[in-house]
Residue frames as a rotation matrix with the C-alpha (Angstrom) as fourth column:
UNK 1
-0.872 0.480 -0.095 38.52
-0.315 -0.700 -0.641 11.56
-0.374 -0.529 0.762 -23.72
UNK 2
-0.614 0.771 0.170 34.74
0.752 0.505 0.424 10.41
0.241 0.388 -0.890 -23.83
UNK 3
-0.900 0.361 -0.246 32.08
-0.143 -0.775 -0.616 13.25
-0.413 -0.519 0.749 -24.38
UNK 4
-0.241 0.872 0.426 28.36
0.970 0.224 0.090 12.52
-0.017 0.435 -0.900 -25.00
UNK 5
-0.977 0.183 0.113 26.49
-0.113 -0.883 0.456 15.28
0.183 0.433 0.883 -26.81
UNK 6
-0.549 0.788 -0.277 22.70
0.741 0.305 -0.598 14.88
-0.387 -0.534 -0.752 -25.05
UNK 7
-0.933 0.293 0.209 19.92
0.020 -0.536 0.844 16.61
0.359 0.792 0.494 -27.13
UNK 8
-0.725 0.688 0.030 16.45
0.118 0.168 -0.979 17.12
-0.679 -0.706 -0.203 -25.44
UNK 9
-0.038 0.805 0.592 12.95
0.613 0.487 -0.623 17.34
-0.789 0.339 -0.512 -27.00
UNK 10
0.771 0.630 -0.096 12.38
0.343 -0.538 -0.770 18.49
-0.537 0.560 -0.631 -30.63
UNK 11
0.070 -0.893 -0.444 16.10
-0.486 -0.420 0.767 18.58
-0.871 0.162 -0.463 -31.41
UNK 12
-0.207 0.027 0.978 15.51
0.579 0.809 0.100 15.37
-0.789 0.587 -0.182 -33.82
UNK 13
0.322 0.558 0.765 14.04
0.907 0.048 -0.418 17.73
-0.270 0.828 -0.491 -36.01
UNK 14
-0.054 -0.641 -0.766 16.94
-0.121 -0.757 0.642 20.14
-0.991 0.127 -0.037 -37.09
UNK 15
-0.966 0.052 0.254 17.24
0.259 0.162 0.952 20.38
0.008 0.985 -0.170 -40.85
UNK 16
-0.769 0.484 0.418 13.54
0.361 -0.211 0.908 21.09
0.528 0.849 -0.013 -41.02
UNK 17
0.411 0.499 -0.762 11.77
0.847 -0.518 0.118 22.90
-0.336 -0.694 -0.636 -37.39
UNK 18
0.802 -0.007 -0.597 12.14
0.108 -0.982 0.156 26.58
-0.587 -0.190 -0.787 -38.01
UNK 19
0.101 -0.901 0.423 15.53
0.948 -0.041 -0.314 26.77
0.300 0.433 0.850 -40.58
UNK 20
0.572 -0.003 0.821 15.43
0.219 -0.963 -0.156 30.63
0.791 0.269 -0.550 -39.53
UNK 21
0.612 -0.341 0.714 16.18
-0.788 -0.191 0.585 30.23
-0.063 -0.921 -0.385 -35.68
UNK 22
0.555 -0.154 0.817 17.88
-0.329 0.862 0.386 26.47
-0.764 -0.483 0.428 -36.16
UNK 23
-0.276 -0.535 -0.798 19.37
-0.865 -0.224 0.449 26.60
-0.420 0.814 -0.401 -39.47
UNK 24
0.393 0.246 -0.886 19.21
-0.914 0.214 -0.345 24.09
0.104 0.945 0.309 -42.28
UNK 25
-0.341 -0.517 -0.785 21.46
-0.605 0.760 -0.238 21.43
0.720 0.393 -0.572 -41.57
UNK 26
0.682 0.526 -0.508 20.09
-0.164 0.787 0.595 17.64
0.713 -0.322 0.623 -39.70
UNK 27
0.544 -0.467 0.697 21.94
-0.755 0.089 0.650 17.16
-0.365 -0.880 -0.305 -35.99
UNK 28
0.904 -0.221 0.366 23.18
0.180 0.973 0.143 13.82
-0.388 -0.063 0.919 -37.69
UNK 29
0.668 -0.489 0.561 24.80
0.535 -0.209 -0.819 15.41
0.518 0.847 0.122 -40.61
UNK 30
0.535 -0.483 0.693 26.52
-0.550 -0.822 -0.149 18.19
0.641 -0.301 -0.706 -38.52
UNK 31
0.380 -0.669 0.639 27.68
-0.588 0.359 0.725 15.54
-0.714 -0.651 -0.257 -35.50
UNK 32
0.646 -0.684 0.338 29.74
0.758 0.626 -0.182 13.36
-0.086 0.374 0.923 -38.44
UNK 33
0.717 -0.295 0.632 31.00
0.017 -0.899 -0.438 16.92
0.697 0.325 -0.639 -38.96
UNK 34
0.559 -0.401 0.726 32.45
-0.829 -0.297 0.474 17.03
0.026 -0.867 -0.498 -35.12
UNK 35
0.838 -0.253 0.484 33.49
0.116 0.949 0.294 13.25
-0.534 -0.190 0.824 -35.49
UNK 36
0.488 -0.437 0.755 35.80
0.784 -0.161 -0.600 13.89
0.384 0.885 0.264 -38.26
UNK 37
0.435 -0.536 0.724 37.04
-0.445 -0.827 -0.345 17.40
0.783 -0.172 -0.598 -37.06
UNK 38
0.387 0.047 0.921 37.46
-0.914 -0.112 0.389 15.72
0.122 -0.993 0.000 -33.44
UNK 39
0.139 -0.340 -0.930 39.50
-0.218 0.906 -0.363 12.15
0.966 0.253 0.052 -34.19
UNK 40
-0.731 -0.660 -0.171 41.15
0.015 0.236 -0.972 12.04
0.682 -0.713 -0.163 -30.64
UNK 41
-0.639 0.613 0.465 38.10
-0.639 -0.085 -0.765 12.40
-0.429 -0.786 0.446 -28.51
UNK 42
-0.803 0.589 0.091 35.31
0.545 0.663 0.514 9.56
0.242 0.462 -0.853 -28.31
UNK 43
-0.830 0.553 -0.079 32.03
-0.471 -0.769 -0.433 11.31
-0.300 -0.322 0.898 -28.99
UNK 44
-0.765 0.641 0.066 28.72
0.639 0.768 -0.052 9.87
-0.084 0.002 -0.996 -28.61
UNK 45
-0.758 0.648 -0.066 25.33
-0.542 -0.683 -0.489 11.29
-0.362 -0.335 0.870 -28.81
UNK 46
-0.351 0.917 -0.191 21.90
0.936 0.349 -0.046 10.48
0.025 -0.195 -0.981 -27.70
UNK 47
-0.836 0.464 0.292 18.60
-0.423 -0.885 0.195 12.53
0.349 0.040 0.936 -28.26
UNK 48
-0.660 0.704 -0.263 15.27
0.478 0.663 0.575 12.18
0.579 0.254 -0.775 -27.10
UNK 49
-0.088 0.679 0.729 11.89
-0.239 -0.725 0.646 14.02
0.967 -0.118 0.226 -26.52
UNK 50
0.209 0.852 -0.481 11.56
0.081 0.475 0.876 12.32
0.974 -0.222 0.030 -23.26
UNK 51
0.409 -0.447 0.796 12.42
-0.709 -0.704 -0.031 13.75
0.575 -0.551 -0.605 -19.99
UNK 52
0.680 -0.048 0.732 12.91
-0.501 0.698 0.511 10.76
-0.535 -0.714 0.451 -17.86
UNK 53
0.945 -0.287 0.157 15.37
0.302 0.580 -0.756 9.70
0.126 0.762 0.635 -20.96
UNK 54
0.446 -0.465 0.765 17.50
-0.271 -0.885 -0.379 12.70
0.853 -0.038 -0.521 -20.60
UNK 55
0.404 -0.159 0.901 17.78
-0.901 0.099 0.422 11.79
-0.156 -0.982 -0.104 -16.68
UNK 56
0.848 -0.424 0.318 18.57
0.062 0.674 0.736 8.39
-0.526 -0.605 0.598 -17.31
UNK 57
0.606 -0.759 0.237 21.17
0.357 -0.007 -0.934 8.99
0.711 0.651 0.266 -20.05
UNK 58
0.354 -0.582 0.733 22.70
-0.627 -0.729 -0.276 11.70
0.694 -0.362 -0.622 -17.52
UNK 59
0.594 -0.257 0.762 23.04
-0.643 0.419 0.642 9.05
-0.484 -0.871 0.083 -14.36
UNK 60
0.882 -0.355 0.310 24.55
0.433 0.871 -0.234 6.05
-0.186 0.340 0.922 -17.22
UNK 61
0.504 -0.792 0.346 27.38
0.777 0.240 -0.581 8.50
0.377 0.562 0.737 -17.87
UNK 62
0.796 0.469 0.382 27.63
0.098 -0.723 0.684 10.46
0.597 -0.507 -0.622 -15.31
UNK 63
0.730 -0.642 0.233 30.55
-0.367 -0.081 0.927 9.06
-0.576 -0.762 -0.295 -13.48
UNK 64
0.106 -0.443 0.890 32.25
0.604 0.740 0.296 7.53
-0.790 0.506 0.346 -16.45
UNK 65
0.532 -0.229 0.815 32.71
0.720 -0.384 -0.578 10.40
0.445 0.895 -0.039 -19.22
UNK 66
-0.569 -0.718 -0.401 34.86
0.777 -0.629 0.024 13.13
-0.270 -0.298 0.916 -19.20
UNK 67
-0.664 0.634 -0.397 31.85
-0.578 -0.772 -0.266 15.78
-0.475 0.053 0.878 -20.26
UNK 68
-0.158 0.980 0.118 28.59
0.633 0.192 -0.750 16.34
-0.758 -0.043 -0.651 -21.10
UNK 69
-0.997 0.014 0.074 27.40
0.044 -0.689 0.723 18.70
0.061 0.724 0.687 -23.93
UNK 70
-0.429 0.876 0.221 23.81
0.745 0.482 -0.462 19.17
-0.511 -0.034 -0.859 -22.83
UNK 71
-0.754 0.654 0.061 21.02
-0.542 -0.672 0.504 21.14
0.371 0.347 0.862 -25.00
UNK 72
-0.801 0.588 0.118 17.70
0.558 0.802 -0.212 20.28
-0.219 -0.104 -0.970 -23.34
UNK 73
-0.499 0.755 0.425 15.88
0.173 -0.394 0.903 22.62
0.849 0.524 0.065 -25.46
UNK 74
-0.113 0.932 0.345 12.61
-0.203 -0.361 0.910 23.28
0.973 0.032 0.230 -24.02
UNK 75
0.599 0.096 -0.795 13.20
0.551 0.671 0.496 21.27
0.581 -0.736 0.348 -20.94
UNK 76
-0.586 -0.671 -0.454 15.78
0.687 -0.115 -0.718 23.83
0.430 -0.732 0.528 -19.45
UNK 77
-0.826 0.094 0.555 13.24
-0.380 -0.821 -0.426 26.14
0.416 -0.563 0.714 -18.32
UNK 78
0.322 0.895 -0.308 10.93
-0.402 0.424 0.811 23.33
0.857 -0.137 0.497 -17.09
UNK 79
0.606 0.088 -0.790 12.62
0.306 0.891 0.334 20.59
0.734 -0.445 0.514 -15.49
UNK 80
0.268 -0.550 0.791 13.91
-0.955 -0.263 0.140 20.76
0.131 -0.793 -0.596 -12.25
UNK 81
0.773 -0.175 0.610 14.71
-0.092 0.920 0.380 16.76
-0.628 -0.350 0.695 -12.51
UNK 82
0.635 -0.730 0.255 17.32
0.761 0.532 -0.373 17.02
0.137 0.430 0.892 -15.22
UNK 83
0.424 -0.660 0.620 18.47
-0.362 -0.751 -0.552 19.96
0.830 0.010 -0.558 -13.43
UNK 84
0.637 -0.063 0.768 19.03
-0.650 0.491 0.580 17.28
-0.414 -0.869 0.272 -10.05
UNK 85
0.974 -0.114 0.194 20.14
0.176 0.921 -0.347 14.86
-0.139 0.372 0.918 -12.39
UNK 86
0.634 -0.712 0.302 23.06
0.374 -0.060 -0.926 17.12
0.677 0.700 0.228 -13.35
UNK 87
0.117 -0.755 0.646 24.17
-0.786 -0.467 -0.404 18.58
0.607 -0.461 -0.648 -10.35
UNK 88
0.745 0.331 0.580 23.92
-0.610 0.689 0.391 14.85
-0.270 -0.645 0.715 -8.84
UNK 89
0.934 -0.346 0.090 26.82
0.336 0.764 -0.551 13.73
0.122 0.544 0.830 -10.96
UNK 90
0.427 -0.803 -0.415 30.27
0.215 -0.355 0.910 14.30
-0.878 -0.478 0.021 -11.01
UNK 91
-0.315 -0.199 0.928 30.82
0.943 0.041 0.329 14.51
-0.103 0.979 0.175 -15.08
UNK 92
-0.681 0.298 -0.669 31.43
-0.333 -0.940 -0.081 18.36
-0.653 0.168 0.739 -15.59
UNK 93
0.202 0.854 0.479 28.06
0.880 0.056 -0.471 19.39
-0.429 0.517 -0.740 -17.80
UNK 94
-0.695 -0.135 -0.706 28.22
-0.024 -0.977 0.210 22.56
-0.719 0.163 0.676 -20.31
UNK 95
-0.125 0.808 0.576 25.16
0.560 0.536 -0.631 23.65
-0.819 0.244 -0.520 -21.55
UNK 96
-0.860 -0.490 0.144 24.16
0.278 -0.213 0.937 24.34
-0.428 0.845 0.319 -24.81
UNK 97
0.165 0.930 -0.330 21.54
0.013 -0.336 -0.942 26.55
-0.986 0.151 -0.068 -26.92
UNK 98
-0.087 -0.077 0.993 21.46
0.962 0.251 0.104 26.71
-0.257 0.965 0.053 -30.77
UNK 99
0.459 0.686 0.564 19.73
0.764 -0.629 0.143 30.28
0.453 0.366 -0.813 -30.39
UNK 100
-0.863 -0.091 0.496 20.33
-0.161 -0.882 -0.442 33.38
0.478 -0.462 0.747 -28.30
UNK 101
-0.088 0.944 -0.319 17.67
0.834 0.245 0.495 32.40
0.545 -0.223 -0.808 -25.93
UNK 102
-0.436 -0.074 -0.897 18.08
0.520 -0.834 -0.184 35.87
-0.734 -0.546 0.402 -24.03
UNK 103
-0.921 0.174 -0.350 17.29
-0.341 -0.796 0.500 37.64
-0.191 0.580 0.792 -27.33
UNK 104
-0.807 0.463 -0.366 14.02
-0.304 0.205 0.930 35.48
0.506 0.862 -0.025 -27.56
UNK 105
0.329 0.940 0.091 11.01
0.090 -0.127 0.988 34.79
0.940 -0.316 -0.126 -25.58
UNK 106
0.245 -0.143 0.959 10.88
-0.809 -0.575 0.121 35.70
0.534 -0.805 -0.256 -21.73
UNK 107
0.868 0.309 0.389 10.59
-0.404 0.894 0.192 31.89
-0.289 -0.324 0.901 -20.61
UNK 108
0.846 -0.530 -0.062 13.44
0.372 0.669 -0.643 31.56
0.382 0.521 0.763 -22.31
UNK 109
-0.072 -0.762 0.644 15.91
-0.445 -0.553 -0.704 33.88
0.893 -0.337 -0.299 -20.38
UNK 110
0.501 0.006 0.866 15.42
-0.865 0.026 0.500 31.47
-0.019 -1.000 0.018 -17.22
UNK 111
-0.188 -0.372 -0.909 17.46
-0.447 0.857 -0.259 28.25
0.875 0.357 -0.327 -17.37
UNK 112
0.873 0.012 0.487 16.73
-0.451 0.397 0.799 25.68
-0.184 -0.918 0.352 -13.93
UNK 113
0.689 -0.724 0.028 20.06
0.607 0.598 0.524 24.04
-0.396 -0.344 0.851 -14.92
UNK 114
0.825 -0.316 0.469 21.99
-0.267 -0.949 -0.170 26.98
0.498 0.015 -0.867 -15.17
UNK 115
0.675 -0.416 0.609 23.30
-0.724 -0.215 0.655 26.46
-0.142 -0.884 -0.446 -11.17
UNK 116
0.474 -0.518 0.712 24.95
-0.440 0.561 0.702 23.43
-0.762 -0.646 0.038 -11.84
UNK 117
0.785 -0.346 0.514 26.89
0.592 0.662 -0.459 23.45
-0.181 0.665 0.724 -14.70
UNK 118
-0.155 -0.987 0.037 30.41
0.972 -0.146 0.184 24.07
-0.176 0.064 0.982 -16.16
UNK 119
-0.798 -0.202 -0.568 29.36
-0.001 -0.942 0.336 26.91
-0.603 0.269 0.751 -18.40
UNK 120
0.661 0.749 0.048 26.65
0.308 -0.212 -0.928 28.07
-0.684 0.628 -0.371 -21.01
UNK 121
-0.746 -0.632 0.208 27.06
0.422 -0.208 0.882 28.58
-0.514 0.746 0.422 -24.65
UNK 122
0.253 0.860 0.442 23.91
0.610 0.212 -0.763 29.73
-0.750 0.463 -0.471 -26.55
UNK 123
0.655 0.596 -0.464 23.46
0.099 -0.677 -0.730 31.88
-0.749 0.432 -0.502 -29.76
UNK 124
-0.135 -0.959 -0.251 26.22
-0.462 -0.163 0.872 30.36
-0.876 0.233 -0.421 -32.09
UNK 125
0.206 0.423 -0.882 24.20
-0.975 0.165 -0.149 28.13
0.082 0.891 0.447 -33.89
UNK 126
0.857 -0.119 -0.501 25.49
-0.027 0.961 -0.275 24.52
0.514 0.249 0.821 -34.57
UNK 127
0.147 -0.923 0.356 28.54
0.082 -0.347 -0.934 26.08
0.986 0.167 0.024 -33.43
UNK 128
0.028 -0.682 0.731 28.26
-0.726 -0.517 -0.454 26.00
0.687 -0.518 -0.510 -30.24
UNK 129
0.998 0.056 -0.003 28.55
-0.052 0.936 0.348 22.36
0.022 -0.347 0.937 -30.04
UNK 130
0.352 -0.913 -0.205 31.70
0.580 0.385 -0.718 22.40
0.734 0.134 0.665 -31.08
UNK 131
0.054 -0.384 0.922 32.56
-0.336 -0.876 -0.345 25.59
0.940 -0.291 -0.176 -28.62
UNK 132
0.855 0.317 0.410 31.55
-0.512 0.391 0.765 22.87
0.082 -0.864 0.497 -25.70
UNK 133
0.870 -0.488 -0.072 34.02
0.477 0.870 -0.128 20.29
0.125 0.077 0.989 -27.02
UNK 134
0.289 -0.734 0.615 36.42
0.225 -0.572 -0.788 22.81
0.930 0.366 0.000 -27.24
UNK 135
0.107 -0.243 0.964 36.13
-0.704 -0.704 -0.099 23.92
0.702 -0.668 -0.246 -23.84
UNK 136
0.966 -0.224 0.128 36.60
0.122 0.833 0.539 20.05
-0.227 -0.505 0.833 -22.44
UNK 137
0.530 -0.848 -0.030 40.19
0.551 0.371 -0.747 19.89
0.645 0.379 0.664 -24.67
């Protein structure tokens, strides 16, 4: 099984943006965490602030993985291209939030890529990366 873990803008800086809403620990440090826990499954992950990144990452593995794990942060209540991008593929997609974005600003309770994915996780922390992977197995 191949699953790519896809981070959107401003994730790079876990371990030290907000430790209150994002906790303490560095996206790097936590995904050896999932490698290790997760031996049988190849997992990959790409991040990057840049929307047009996001999109192409989503089309290079799009027909060739077995999931997605997307968080695009800030971008899910913007972009309506990396919502196209996902329902344009055929690689189920299950998005992901670090927070409880319902319990936090209004802007945040809208998602544009909502419609076209597997499921949502949000408000587990780090944790609900692994709840994605989990829900590929």
């Amino acid at each position: 099984m191949k699953l790519l873990i896809l981070n959107g803008p401003n994730l790079n800086l876990l371990g030290k943006r907000e430790p209150a809403i994002y906790g303490s620990d560095s996206f790097e440090d936590y995904f050896k965490t999932l490698q290790k826990k997760h031996t049988g499954i190849e997992l990959f992950y790409f991040q990057s602030n840049i929307e047009g990144e996001l999109i192409d990452k989503l089309h290079e593995v799009g027909f060739l993985y077995d999931g997605v794990v997307l968080n695009a942060a800030a971008y899910t209540h913007t972009s309506v291209g990396i919502a196209d991008a996902v329902k344009a593929i055929e690689t189920p997609v299950i998005e992901v939030h670090i927070s409880n974005v319902h319990a936090r600003e209004e802007f945040r309770h809208t998602s544009f890529i909502a419609p076209n994915v597997k499921g949502i996780i949000a408000g587990f922390g780090l944790k609900s990366y692994e709840l994605a992977i989990q829900s590929f197995l």
